[in-house]
MISE-512366 format. One record per residue (C-alpha): residue number from 1; residue in three letters; x, z, y. Coordinates in steps of 0.2 Angstrom, whole numbers, plus 5000, padded with zeros to 4 digits. Example, Ala and Ser with C-alpha at 12.3 -4.5 7.8 and 13.67 -1.06 7.14 Angstrom:
! MISE-512366
 resi resn   px   pz   py
    1  Ala 5062 5039 4978
    2  Ser 5068 5036 4995
//
This chain:
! MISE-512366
 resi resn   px   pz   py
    1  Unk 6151 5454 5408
    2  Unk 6154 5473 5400
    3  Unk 6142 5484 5402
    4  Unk 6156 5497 5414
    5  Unk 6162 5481 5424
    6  Unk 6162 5484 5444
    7  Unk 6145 5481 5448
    8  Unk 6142 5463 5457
    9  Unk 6132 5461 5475
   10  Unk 6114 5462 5471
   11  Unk 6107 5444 5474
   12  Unk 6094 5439 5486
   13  Unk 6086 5428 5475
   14  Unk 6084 5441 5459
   15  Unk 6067 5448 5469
   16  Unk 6060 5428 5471
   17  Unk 6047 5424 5463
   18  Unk 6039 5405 5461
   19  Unk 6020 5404 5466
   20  Unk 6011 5391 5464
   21  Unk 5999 5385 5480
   22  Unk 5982 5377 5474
   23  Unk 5983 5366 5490
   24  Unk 5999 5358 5484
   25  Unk 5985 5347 5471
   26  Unk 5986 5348 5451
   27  Unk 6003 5350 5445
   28  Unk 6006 5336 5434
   29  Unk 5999 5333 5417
   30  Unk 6013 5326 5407
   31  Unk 6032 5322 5408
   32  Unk 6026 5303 5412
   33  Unk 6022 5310 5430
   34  Unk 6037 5315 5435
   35  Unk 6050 5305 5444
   36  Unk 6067 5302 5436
   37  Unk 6083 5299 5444
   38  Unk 6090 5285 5436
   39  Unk 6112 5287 5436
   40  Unk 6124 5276 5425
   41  Unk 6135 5283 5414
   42  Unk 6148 5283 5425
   43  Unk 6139 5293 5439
   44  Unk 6135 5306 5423
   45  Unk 6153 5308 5420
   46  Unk 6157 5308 5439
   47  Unk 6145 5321 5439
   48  Unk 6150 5332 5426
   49  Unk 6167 5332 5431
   50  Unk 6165 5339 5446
   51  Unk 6154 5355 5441
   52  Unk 6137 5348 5450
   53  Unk 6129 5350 5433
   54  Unk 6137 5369 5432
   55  Unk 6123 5381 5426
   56  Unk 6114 5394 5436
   57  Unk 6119 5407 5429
   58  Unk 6139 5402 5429
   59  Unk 6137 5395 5449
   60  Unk 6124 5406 5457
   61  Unk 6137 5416 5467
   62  Unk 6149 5402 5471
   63  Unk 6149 5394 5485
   64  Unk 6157 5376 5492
   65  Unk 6172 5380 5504
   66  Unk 6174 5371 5518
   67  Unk 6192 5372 5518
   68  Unk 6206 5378 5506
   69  Unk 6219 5388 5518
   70  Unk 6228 5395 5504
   71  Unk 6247 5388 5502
   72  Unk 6245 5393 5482
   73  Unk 6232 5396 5467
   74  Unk 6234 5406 5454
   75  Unk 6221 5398 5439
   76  Unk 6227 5408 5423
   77  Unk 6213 5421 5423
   78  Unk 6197 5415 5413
   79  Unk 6187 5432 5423
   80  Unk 6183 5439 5438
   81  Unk 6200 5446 5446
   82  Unk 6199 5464 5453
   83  Unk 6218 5469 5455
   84  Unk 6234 5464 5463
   85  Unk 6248 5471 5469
   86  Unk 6265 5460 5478
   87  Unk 6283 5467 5470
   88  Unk 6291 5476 5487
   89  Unk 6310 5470 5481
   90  Unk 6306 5452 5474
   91  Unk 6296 5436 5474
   92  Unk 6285 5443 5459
   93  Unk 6265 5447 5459
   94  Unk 6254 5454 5448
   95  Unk 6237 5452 5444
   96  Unk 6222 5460 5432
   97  Unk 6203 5456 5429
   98  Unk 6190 5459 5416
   99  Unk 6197 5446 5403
  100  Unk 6207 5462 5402
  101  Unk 6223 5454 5406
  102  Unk 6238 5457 5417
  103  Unk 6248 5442 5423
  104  Unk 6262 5444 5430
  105  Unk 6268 5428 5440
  106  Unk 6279 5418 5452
  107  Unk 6272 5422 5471
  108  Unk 6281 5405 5476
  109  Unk 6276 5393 5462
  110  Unk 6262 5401 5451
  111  Unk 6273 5402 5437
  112  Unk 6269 5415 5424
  113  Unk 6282 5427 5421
  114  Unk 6274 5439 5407
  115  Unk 6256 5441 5402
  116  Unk 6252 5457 5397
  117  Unk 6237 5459 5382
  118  Unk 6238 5476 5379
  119  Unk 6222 5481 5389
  120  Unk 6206 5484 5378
  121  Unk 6194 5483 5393
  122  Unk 6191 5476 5413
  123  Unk 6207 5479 5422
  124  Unk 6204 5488 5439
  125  Unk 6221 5493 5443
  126  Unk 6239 5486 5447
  127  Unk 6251 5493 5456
  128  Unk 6270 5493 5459
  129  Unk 6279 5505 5463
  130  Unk 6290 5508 5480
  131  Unk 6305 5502 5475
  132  Unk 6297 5488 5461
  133  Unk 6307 5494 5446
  134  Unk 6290 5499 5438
  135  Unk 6274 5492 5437
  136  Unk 6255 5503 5430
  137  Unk 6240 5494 5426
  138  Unk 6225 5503 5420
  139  Unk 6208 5497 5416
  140  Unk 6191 5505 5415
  141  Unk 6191 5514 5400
  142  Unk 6207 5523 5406
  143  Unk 6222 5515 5397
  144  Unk 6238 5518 5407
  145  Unk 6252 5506 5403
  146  Unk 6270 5507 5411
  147  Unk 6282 5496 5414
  148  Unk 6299 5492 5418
  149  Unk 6306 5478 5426
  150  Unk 6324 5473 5419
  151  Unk 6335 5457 5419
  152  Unk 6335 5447 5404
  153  Unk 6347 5433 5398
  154  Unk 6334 5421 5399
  155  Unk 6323 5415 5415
  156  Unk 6319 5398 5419
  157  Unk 6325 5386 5432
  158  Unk 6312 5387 5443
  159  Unk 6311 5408 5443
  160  Unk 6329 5407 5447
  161  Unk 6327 5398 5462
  162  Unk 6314 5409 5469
  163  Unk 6322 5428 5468
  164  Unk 6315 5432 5450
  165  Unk 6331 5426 5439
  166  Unk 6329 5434 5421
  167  Unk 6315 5445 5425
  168  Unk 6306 5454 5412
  169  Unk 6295 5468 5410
  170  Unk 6295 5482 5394
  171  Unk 6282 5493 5390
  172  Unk 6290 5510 5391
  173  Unk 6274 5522 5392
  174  Unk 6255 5522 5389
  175  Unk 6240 5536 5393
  176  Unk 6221 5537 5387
  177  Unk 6213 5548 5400
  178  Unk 6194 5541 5397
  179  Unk 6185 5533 5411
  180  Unk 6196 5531 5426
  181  Unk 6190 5527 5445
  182  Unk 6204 5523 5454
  183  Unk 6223 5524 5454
  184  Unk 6236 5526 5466
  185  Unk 6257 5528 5467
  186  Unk 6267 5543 5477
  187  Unk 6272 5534 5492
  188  Unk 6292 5539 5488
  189  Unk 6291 5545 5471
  190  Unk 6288 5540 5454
  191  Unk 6271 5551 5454
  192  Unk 6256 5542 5449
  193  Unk 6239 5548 5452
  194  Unk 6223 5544 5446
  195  Unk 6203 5551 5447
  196  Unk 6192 5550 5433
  197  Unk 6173 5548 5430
  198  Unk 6171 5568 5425
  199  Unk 6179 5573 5442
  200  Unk 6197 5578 5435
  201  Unk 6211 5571 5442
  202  Unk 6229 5566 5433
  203  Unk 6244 5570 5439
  204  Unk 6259 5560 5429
  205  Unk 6277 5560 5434
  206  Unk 6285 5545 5426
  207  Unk 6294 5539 5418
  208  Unk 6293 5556 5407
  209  Unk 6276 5555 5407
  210  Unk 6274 5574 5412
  211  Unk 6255 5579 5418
  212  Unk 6247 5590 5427
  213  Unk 6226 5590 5430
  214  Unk 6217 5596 5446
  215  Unk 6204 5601 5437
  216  Unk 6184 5595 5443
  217  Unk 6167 5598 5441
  218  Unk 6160 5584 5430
  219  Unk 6155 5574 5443
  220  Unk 6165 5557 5446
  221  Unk 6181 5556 5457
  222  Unk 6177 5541 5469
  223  Unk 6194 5538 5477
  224  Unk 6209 5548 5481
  225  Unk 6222 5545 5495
  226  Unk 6240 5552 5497
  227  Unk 6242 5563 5515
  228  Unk 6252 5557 5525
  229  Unk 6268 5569 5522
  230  Unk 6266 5565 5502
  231  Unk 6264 5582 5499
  232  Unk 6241 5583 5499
  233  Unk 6228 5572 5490
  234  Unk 6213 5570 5497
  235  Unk 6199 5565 5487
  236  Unk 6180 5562 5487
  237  Unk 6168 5565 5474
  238  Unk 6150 5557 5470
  239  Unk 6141 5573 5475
  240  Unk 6147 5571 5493
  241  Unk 6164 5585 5491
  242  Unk 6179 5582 5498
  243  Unk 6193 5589 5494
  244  Unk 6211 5590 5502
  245  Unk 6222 5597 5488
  246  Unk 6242 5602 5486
  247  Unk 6249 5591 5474
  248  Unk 6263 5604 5469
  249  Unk 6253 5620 5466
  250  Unk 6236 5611 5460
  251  Unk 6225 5620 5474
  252  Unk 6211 5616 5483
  253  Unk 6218 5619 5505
  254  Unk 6202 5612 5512
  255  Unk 6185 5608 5506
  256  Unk 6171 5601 5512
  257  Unk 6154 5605 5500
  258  Unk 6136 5609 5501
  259  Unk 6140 5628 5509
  260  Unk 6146 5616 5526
  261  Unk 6132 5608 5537
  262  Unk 6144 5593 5539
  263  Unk 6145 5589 5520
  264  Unk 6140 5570 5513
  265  Unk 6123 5571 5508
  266  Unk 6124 5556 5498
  267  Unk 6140 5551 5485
  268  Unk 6156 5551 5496
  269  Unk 6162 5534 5493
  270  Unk 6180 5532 5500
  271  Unk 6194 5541 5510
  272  Unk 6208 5538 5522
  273  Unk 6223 5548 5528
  274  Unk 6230 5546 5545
  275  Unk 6252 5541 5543
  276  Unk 6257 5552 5558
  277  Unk 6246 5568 5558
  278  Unk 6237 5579 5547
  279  Unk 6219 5568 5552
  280  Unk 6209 5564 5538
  281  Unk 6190 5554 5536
  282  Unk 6180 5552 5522
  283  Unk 6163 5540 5523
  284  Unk 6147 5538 5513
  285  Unk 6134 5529 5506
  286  Unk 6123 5534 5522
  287  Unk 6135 5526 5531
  288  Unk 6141 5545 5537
  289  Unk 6161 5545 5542
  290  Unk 6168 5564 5544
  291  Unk 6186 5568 5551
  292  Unk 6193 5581 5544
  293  Unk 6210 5594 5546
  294  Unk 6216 5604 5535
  295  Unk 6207 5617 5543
  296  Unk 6189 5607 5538
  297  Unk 6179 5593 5549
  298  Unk 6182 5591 5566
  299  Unk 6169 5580 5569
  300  Unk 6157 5563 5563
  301  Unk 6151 5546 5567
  302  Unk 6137 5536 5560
  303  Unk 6141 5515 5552
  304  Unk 6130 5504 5550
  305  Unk 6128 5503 5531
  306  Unk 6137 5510 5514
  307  Unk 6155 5513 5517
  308  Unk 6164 5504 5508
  309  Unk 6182 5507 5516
  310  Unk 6192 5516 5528
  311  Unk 6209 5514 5538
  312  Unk 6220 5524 5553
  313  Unk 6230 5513 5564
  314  Unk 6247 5512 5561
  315  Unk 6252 5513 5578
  316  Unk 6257 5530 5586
  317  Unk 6248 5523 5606
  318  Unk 6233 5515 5598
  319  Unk 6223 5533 5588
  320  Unk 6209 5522 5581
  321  Unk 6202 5521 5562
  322  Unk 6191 5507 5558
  323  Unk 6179 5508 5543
  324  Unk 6168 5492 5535
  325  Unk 6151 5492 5528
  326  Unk 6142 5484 5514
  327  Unk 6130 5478 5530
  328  Unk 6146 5470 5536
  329  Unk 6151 5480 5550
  330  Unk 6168 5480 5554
  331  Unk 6169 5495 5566
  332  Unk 6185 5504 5577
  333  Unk 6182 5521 5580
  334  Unk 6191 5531 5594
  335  Unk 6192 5546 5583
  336  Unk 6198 5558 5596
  337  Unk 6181 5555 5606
  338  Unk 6171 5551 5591
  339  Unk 6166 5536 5598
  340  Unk 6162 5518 5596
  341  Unk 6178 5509 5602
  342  Unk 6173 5492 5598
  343  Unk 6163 5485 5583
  344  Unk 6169 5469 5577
  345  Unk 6159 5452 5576
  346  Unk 6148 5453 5562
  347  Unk 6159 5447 5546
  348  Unk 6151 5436 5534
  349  Unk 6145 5448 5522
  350  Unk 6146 5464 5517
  351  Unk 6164 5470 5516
  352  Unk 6179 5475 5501
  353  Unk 6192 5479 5510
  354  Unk 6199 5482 5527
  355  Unk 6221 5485 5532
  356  Unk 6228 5486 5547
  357  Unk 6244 5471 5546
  358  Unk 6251 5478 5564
  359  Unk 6246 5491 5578
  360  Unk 6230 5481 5585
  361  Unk 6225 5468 5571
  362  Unk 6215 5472 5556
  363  Unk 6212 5461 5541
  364  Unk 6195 5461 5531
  365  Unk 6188 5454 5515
  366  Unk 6170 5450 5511
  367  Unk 6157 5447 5500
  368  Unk 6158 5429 5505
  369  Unk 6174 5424 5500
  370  Unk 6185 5423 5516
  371  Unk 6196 5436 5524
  372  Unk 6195 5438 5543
  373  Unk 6206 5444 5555
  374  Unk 6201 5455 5569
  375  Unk 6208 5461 5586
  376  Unk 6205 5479 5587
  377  Unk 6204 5482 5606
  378  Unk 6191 5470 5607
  379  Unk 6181 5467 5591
  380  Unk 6186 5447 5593
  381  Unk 6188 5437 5579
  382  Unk 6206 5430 5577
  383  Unk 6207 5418 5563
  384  Unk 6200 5414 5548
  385  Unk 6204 5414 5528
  386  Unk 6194 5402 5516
  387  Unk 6194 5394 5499
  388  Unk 6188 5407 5488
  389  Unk 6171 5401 5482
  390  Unk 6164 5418 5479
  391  Unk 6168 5437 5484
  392  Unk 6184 5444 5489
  393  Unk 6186 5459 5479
  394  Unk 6205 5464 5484
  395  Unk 6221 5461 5493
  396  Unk 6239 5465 5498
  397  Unk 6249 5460 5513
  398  Unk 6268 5456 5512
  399  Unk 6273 5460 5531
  400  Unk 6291 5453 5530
  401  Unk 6284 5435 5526
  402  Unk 6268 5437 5531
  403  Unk 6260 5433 5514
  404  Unk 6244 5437 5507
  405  Unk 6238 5438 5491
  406  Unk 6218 5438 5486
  407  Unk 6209 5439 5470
  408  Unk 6189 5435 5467
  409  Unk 6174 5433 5459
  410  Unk 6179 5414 5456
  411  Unk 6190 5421 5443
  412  Unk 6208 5415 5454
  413  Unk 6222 5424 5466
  414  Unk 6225 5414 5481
  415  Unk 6241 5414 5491
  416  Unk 6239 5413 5509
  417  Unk 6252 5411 5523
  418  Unk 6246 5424 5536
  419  Unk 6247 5413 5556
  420  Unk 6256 5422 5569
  421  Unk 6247 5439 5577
  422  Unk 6252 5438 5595
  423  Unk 6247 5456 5598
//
């Protein structure tokens, strides 16, 4: 693992340490004392095959499922797989990790259709466009690569039977911008955006490449998140600024910073922007969750835990947000009382990512592996996701065929078919 890999879940165990009680008697003098297990040669192999024999230190966050629910899985990385993005127009996926690949791949049979090499370090972002005619990968060192999906004469049997006939992707422009956090597309443009660890933030309009920098102030952009009418950013920083800005002129319209009783104390950690109206929320590692207008906060509730995400409803009746916690808490805020609307029950671990897939059910990955449907009017548990054997880092949800698509620790991307809703 690099040095500037995404840091991993602390481990209980790390702090253990082995004491030796006296009353337990003498610990043995010699080899001779100990009790072997006797196995034949076929048990060994047995054994071997199946990973009991795995090392500590390549198995200590796996875990044994109890069931695989996923309809597909996706082997080719040989890393921990942080990114994934689902093409909008086609049956093609993409994935990145930190054996600094991109693979991009067949949804519905796992086949790959072009693996890109030209990453240097951990790849942290992959993202399509809206309409899928491009796709931008960029990894921790800040390389930017885009490309363009064209037909091709070629195409195998199998591809052309899934909606991906003579697909290919070429490289048609590349950016170093130095360490890069986080990465997002213009919901209807081909704008793309990315925050860096000095606190600037890029601007490109591809494919052209043209650039513009809202400038910072050295201290890392932690996430970034388009407004709702595609026209604002609104950003938080690691010494607890927010920041709404205008993407067109490059100026700051609100800001929230130590001058404002309300401002994070600790590193602002993520963002969300409401769809339907100029509401914004920004959390942090106190587990502190302001909602903001353009005008400044309006207001703040207190998680249980880091937080790790944010998300508004989609749902113009139902004017709830829910935020997630490296505790676990899986929380829906009433945000026009700043209230606790409900609070989930408790997911397995701490948790990665949260998405609303409809107006009352929200999805939610974990630390543990599985990713957990909830309904947000009551905080129940609907369903279920397993067969990762270690943590979920990411997802992306088709809604037209109600697909998911994970990727983990355990170094694989799963493909699940999402069960009906009934909201």
């Amino acid at each position: 693992m690099r040095d500037n890999t995404p840091p991993r879940p602390a481990d209980i165990e790390d702090d253990f340490e082995e004491v030796y009680d006296e009353n337990d008697g003498p610990p043995p003098e010699d080899d001779d004392d100990l009790e072997m297990e006797e196995i034949t040669l076929e048990e060994l192999e047995s054994r071997l095959q199946t990973g009991a024999y795995d090392s500590d230190e390549e198995g200590e966050n796996r875990k044994s499922p109890v069931q695989d629910d996923s309809i597909l899985t996706f082997q080719q990385h040989s890393a921990p797989v942080f990114a994934c993005a689902f093409n909008p127009q086609n049956n093609i996926c993409a994935t990145g990790g930190e054996d600094d690949k991109v693979y991009v791949w067949n949804r519905n049979t796992g086949e790959v259709i072009q693996e890109i090499t030209d990453h240097k370090d951990t790849v942290t972002e992959v993202h399509f466009n809206h309409d899928g005619t491009y796709l931008a990968t960029g990894d921790m060192a800040g390389e930017i690569l885009l490309h363009k999906l064209q037909e091709s004469s070629g195409g195998s049997t199998e591809n052309e039977g899934a909606g991906v006939a003579g697909v290919t992707l070429r490289k048609v422009w590349e950016y170093s911008m130095g360490d890069m956090s986080w990465m997002r597309w213009h919901k209807g443009a081909n704008v793309l955006i990315a925050g860096s660890e000095d606190g600037e933030i890029y601007v490109f309009r591809l494919p052209a490449g043209d650039c513009k920098i809202l400038p910072g102030q050295g201290v890392r952009c932690e996430s970034g998140e388009i407004t709702g009418d595609g026209k604002k950013l609104y950003a938080s920083y690691n010494n607890g600024t927010v920041k709404l800005w205008d993407i067109k002129t490059a100026t700051v319209v609100m800001e929230i910073d130590e001058h404002n009783p309300m401002v994070h104390q600790e590193g602002s950690t993520t963002v969300a922007c409401d769809k339907e109206s100029p509401l914004y929320m920004s959390g942090d590692e106190n587990g502190k969750i302001i909602f903001s207008t353009p005008n400044g906060p309006v207001g703040m509730v207190e998680a249980n835990g880091a937080v790790e995400c944010l998300a508004f409803s989609p749902s113009a009746d139902f004017r709830m947000a829910a935020s997630g916690t490296l505790h676990g808490q899986v929380a829906i805020w009433d945000h026009s009382k700043l209230s606790l609307r409900a609070e989930c029950e408790h997911a397995d671990d701490g948790v990665t990512k949260i998405q609303w897939i409809s107006d009352f059910t929200i999805l939610v990955s974990t630390l543990q592996g599985n990713v957990i449907a909830y309904d947000a009017r009551t905080g129940q548990r609907k369903f279920t996701l397993s067969g990762h054997l270690a943590e979920v880092y990411t997802f992306c949800y088709d809604p037209k065929e109600s697909l998911l698509l994970t990727v983990s620790e355990d170094n694989s991307a799963k493909i699940f078919k999402v069960p009906e809703l009934g909201d």
